[in-house]
Structure formats: structure tokens, C-alpha cells
C-alpha positions as CSV (number, residue, x, y, z in Angstrom):
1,X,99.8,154.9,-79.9
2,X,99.5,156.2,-83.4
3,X,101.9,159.2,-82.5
4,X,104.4,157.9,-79.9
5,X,107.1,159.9,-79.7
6,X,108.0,160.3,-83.2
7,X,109.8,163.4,-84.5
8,X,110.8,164.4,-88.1
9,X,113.0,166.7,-89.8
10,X,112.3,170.4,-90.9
11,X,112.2,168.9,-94.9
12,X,109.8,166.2,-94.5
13,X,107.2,168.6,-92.6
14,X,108.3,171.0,-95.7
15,X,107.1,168.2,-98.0
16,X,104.6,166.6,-96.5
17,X,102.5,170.0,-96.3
18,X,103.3,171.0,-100.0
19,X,101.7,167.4,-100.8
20,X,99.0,167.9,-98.1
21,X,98.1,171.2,-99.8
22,X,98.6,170.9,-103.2
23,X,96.7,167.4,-103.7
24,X,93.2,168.3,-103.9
25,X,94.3,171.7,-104.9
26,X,95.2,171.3,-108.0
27,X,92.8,169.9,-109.9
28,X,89.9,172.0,-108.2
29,X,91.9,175.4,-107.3
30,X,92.4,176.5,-111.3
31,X,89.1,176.6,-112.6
32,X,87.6,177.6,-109.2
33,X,89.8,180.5,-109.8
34,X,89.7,181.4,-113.0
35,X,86.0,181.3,-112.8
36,X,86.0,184.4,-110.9
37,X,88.9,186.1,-111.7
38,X,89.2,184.9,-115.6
39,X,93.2,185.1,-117.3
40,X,94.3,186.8,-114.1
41,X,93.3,183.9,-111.8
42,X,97.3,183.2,-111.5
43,X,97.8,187.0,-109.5
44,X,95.1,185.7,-107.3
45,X,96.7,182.2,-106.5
46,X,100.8,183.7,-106.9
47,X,100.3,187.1,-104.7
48,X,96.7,187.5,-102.2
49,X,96.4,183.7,-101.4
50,X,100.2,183.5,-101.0
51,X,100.3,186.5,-98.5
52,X,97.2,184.6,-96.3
53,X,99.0,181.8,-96.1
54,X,102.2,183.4,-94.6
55,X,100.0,185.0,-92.5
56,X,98.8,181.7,-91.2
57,X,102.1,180.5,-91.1
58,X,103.6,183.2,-89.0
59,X,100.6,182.9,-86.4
60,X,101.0,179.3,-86.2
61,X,105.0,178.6,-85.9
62,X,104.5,181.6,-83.4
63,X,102.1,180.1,-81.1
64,X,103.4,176.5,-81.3
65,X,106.9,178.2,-80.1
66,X,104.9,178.5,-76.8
67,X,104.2,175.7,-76.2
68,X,106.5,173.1,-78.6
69,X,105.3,170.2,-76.7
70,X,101.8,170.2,-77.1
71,X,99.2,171.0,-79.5
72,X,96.0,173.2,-79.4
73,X,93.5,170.6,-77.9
74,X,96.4,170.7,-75.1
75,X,97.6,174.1,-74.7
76,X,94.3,176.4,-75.5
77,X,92.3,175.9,-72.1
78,X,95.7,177.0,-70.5
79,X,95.4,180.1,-72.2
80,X,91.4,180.9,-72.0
81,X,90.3,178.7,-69.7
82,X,89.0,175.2,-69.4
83,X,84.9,176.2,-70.7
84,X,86.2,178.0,-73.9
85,X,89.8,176.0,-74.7
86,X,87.6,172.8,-74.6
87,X,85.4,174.0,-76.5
88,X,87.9,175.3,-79.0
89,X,89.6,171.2,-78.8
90,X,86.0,170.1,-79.9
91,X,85.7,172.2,-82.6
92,X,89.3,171.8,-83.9
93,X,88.5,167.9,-84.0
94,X,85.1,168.4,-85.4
95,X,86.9,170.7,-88.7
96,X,89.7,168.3,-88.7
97,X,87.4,165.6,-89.6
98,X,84.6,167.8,-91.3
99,X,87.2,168.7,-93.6
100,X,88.6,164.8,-94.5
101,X,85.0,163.8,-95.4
102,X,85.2,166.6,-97.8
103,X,88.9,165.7,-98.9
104,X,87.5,161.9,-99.5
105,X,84.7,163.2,-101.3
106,X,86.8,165.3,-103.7
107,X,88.5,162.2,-104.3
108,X,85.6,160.1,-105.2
109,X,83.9,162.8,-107.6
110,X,86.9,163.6,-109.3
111,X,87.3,159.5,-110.4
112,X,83.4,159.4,-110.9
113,X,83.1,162.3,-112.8
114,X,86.9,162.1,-115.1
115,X,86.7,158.5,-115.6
116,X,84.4,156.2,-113.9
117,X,80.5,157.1,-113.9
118,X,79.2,153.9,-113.3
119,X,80.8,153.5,-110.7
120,X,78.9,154.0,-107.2
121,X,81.1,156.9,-105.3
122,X,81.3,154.9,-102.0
123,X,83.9,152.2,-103.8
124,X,86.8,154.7,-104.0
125,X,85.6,156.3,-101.0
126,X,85.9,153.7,-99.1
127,X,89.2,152.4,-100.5
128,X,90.5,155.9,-99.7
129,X,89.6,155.7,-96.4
130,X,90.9,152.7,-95.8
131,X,94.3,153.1,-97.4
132,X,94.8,155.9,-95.2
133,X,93.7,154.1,-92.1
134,X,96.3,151.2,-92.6
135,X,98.9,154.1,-92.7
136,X,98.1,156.5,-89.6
137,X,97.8,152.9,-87.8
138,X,101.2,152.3,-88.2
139,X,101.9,155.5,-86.9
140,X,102.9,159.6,-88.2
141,X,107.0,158.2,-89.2
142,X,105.0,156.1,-91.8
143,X,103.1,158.6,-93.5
144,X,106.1,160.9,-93.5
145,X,108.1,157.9,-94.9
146,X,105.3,157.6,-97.6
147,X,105.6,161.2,-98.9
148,X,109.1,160.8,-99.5
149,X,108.1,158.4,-102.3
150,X,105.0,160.6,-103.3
151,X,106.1,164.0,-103.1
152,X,109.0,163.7,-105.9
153,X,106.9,161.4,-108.4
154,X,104.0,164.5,-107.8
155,X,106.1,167.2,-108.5
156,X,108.1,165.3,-110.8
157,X,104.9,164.5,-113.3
158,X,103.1,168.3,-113.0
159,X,106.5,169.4,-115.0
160,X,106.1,166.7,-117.1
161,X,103.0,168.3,-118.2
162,X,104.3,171.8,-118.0
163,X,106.8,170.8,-120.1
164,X,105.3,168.9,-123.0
165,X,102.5,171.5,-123.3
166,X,105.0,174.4,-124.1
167,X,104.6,174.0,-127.7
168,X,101.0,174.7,-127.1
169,X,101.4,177.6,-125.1
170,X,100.0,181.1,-126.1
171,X,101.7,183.7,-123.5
172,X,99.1,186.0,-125.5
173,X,96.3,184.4,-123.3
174,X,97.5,186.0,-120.4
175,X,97.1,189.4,-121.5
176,X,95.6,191.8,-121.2
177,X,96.6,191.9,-117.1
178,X,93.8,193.1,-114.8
179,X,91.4,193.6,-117.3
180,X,88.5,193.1,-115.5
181,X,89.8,195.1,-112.5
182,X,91.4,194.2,-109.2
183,X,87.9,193.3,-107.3
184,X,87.7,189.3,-109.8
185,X,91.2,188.8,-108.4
186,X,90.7,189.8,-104.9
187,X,87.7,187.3,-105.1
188,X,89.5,184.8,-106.9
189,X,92.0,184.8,-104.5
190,X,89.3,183.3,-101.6
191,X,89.3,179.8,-102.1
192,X,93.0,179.2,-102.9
193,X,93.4,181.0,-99.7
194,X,91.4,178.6,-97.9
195,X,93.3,175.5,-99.8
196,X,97.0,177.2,-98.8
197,X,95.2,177.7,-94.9
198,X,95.7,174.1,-95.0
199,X,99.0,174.3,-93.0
200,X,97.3,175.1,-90.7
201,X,97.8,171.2,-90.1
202,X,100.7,171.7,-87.9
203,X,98.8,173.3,-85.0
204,X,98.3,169.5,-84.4
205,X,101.8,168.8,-85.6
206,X,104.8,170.9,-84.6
207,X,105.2,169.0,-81.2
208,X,106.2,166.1,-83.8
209,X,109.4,168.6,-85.3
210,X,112.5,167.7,-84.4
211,X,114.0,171.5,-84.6
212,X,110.8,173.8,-83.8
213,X,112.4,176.9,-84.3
214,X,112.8,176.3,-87.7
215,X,108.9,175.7,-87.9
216,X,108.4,179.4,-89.3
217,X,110.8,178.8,-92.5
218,X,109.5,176.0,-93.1
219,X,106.1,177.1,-93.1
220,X,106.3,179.9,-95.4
221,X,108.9,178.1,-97.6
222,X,106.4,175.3,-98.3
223,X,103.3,178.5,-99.1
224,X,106.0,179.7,-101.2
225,X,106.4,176.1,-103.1
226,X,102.7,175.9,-103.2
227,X,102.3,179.4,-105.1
228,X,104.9,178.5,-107.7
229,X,102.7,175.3,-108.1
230,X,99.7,176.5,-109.1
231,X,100.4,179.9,-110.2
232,X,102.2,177.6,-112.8
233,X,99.6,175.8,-113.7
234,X,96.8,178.2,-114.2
235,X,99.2,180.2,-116.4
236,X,100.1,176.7,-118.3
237,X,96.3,176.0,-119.1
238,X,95.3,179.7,-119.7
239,X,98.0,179.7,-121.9
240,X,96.6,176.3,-123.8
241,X,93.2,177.1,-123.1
242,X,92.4,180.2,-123.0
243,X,89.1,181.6,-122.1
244,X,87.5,177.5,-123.0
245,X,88.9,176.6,-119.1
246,X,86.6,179.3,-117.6
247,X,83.3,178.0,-119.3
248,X,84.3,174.0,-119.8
249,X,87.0,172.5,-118.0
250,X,86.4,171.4,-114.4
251,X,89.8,169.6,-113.9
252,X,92.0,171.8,-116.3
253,X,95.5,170.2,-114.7
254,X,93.6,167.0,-116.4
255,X,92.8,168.4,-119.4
256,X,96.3,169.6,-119.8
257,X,97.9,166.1,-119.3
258,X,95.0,164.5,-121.8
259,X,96.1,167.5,-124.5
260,X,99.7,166.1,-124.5
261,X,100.5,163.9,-127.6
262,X,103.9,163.4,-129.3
263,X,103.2,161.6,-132.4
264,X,101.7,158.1,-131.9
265,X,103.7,157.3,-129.2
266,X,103.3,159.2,-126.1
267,X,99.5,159.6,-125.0
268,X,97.1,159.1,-122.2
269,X,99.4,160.6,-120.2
270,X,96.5,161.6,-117.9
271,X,96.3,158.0,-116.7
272,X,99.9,158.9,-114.9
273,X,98.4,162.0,-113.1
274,X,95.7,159.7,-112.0
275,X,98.1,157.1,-110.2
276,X,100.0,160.1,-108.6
277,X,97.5,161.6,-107.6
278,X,95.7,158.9,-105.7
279,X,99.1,158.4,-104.3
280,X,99.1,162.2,-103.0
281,X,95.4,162.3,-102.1
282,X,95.8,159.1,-99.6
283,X,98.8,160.7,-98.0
284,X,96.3,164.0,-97.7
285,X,93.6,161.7,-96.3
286,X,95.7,159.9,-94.1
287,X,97.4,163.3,-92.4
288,X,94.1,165.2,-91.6
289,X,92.7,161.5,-90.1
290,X,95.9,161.6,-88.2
291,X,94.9,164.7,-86.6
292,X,91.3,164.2,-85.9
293,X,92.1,161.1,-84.4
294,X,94.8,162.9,-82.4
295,X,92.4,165.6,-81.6
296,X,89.8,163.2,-80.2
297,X,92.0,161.2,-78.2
298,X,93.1,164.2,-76.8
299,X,89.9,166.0,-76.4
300,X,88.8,162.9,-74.2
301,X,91.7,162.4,-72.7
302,X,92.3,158.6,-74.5
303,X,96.1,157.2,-73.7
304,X,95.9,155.5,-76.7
305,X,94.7,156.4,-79.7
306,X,94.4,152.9,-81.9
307,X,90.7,152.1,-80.9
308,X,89.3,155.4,-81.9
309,X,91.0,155.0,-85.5
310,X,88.3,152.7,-87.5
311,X,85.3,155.0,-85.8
312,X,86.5,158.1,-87.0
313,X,87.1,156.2,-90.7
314,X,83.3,155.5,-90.5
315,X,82.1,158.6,-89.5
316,X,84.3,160.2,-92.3
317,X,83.2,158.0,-94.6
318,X,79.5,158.8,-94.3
319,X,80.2,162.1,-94.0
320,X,81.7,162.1,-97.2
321,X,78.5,160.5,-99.2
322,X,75.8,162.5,-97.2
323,X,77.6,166.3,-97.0
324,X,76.5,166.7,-101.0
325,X,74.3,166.1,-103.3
326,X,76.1,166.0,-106.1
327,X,79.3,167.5,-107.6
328,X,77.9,171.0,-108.0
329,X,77.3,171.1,-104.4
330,X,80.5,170.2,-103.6
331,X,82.3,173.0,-106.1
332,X,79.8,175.6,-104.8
333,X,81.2,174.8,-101.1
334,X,84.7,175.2,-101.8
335,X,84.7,178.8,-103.8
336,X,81.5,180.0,-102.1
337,X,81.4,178.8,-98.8
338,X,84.7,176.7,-97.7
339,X,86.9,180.1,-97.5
340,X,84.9,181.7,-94.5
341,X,84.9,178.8,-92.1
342,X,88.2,177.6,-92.9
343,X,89.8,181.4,-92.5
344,X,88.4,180.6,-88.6
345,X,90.4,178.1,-87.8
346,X,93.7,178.5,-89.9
347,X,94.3,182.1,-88.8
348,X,91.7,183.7,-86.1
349,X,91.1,181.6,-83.3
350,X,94.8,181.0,-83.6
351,X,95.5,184.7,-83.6
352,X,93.4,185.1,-81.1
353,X,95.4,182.5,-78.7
354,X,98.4,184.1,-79.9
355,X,97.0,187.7,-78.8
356,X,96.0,185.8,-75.6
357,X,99.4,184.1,-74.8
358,X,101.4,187.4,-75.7
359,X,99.2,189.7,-73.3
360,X,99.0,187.0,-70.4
361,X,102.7,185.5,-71.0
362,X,101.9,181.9,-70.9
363,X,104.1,179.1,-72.6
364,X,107.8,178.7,-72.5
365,X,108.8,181.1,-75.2
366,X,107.1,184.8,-74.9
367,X,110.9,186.4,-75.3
368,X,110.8,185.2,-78.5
């Protein structure tokens, strides 16, 4: 079993979701913002999409408090019934993996498009993929132990490009604040909303805590880490930038890294965001794979989950090539689309079990 009866410490969930969030986040989440909500896209990411993701948080540690043994494919037809919970289990594992194929192809289209256009998209898809199947075969303890070599090397080289950009920096390009009005930042908030919804995760996860009672801190601290992340860097390449990220820069967390150059000795520093980055996106991959294998073997009632690994990596895998046509389509998901149906399954059908289990009194913990 992929799962077994693994548990893990309050800090290593706490890391693993800042990595599981902020991977894919930022390189798309600053100029998906910024698009809409221009110099202010940092209120947006720092304050609205901060305040949905405790939200999420709250419901979540909440409702796994009832029932700290089991996840939602296990515990929602106790609370609505077998028709509907089921039905709510196949539609959890069907986002789970909807939303790895879109995860893999994020992957693939940022190395096509930033560096390798010849290259077919399937080849780093399918190395993806596979990296992350090796790892959720050998079980959840791996991935977790993986991120403890990730997560400080990912944090570790987005303040190295903090840093060496400062020089560059024009606090000027910030101002002035709310320009445009509130409306571009309430919109700008949407996607990053979505993206920090993403913890969401632990619905499938929190039996796997060692301490569940500490699920809520840990929760919000790790929105709170993922605010300061990319708050930080949209101020950082609006302060570089300016107004050129809105109309030209696609990846401006690349763009900053590829502006750094200290004489003739330090450049191309973006090739080290690159490494990292694949580093972080496989352990991404690998956790929401984790769960929709998880999912399905529990939605069908498998005792062991190993066989159903390799199908679901295929199915992802084409899902990831067919969902879009091209990179446009993809970006016009994720800030137009991708907000909507994610806000469905990181916060209301959760609040709606939570409503459920409050009025009815099910699970072990409605004193709390």
C-alpha cells in the first residue's frame, strides 16, 4: 500500500503544502494577476486570496477533526448518505486528477515555451509523470522526505533573486496604490485564490498527521507563508518591471532571475530556478497523484492501491496533451475559468459537510 500507516509531523505537512502551492504558482500567479489588477496585483495575492485560503483552511482542519481517521471519500456518505457521499468520492477523485493533468501540463508549457520549442510537450510530460510515480510508489514518507530537500533549496533561491534584484528595484512602481479602483484587485485576487485553495489537499491527508489538532495552525500558517511568497515577488518584478510585466512577461519570476548579472561573473542564473523548480513541480505532481490514487482506491474499495498507480499516470498523462490546445488556452483556464470550479471543492462542498456534521452531530469531535 502506497499509504500504509504512515504519519508525519505538523512542519513537514506545513512544508510540503507551501511547496505544493507555491510551485506552479509562481511562475503563472504574477502576471495572471497583474494582468487584471495592474501595480496592485500584490493587495490582491497578500490580503483577498490570503483571507480565502484561511477560509479553506478553517473548514477543512474543522471537518477533518471529525473524523481524523479517515478522509472525504470515507467519511462524506456517513454524513449525506451513501447516493450523494459517493458521488461526492467520485468527483473528488475525478478534480484530484483533472487537476494533475493540468499541473503536468503547466510543467511541460512552461519548458516548451522558456526554453525548449522544439521539443515535443509529451517528453517532459511524460518524465514528470513518471518521476512522480516512482515516488508515490514508494509510499507518502518518501515524498514528505523529498520536500525536506526541496522545500529549503526553493525558498532558498526565490531570495536569491529577491535579493540580487534590489539594486534594480523602483518602489516608485508601486505607486500610485488603488489606482484603478478596488473592483481590478478584487478580480485579480480570483485565481491566486484558486492556486492558495490548493490545501485543500489535506482533505485527503490529515488522517496522515501525527498531531491533528494542530492541523488548523498549520494550515493557515502555511497560507500565510504562501502570501509573503508571492506578494514578494509581484512587488519585486513590478518594482523591476513595471508596467512591461503586464503587456510582455509571461513567467516574470523568470524574467527576474534572467535580469540578474553581477559583472561577468554571475549570470544565467535562471538555469538554477529551472532545476528547483522541476524539483518542486515533481513533488506537486507526485502529492496530487498520491491523492487521486488514494481517492480511487478508496472510491472502489481497492485494499491496495499499487496496481491502480501506472493507470492513473496514463490517464493523466493524456489528459495533460489533449485538455489544451495550446498555451493560451491553458492561461485562459486558470484566470478565467480554474477559480470557479476549484472554489467548489476547496471550500463549499466541504462547508457544506461541515454544516452537515455540525447540525446532525456525526464524527468523534462536534464539542470541539
Amino acid at each position: 500500500m502506497i499509504l500504509k500507516d504512515e504519519k508525519i509531523a505538523s512542519t513537514q505537512m506545513l512544508f510540503l503544502l507551501v511547496t505544493v502551492v507555491s510551485a506552479t504558482a509562481f511562475l503563472f500567479v504574477p502576471a495572471i494577476t497583474s494582468e487584471t489588477a495592474g501595480r496592485d496585483g500584490w493587495i490582491s495575492v497578500f490580503f483577498l486570496a490570503t483571507g480565502f485560503g484561511v477560509a479553506v483552511s478553517l473548514v477543512c482542519a474543522r471537518l477533518g477533526l471529525y473524523f481524523p481517521d479517515q478522509t472525504i471519500i470515507e467519511y462524506a456518505p456517513q454524513l449525506v448518505g451513501p447516493v450523494l457521499g459517493k458521488t461526492i468520492g467520485l468527483l473528488y477523485f475525478i478534480f484530484f486528477l483533472h487537476v494533475n493533468a493540468i499541473i503536468v501540463r503547466e510543467f511541460g508549457d512552461f519548458l516548451v515555451t522558456a526554453f525548449l520549442p522544439e521539443t515535443p510537450l509529451l517528453v517532459f510530460n511524460i518524465v514528470v509523470v513518471m518521476l512522480a510515480a516512482s515516488a508515490v510508489r514508494n509510499g507518502f514518507e518518501v515524498v514528505v522526505r523529498m520536500n525536506q530537500f526541496v522545500f529549503p533549496l526553493f525558498v532558498g533561491v526565490l531570495l536569491i533573486i529577491i535579493t540580487l534584484n534590489i539594486g534594480e528595484m523602483n518602489p516608485g512602481n508601486l505607486l500610485p496604490v488603488l489606482e484603478r479602483g478596488i473592483k481590478p484587485v478584487i478580480l485579480g485576487s480570483l485565481t491566486p485564490s484558486a492556486w492558495r485553495g490548493e490545501v485543500a489537499v489535506v482533505l485527503m491527508l490529515l488522517p496522515h498527521l501525527n498531531k491533528p489538532e494542530e492541523a488548523r495552525n498549520t494550515l493557515i500558517i502555511a497560507v500565510l507563508l504562501i502570501a509573503i511568497i508571492l506578494s514578494v515577488l509581484i512587488m519585486a518584478s513590478t518594482m523591476v518591471f513595471g508596467s512591461l510585466q503586464d503587456a510582455y512577461f509571461v513567467f516574470p519570476t523568470l524574467e527576474l532571475a534572467k535580469y540578474i548579472s553581477l559583472g561577468d561573473f554571475l549570470e544565467r542564473v535562471e538555469a538554477i530556478i529551472v532545476i528547483v523548480w522541476v524539483a518542486g513541480i515533481t513533488i506537486k505532481v507526485a502529492v496530487f497523484y498520491l491523492v487521486a490514487v488514494l481517492a480511487c482506491a478508496q472510491f472502489f474499495k481497492v485494499e491496495n492501491e499499487g496496481p491502480l498507480v501506472y493507470p492513473i499516470g496514463i490517464i493523466t498523462l493524456v489528459f495533460s496533451v489533449s485538455l489544451f490546445e495550446n498555451s493560451r488556452e491553458l492561461v485562459d483556464f486558470l484566470s478565467k475559468i480554474f477559480p470557479f470550479y476549484a472554489s467548489v471543492f476547496e471550500l463549499f462542498i466541504p462547508a457544506f459537510l461541515l454544516l452537515v456534521a455540525v447540525i446532525r452531530r456525526k464524527g468523534g469531535q462536534h464539542n470541539v
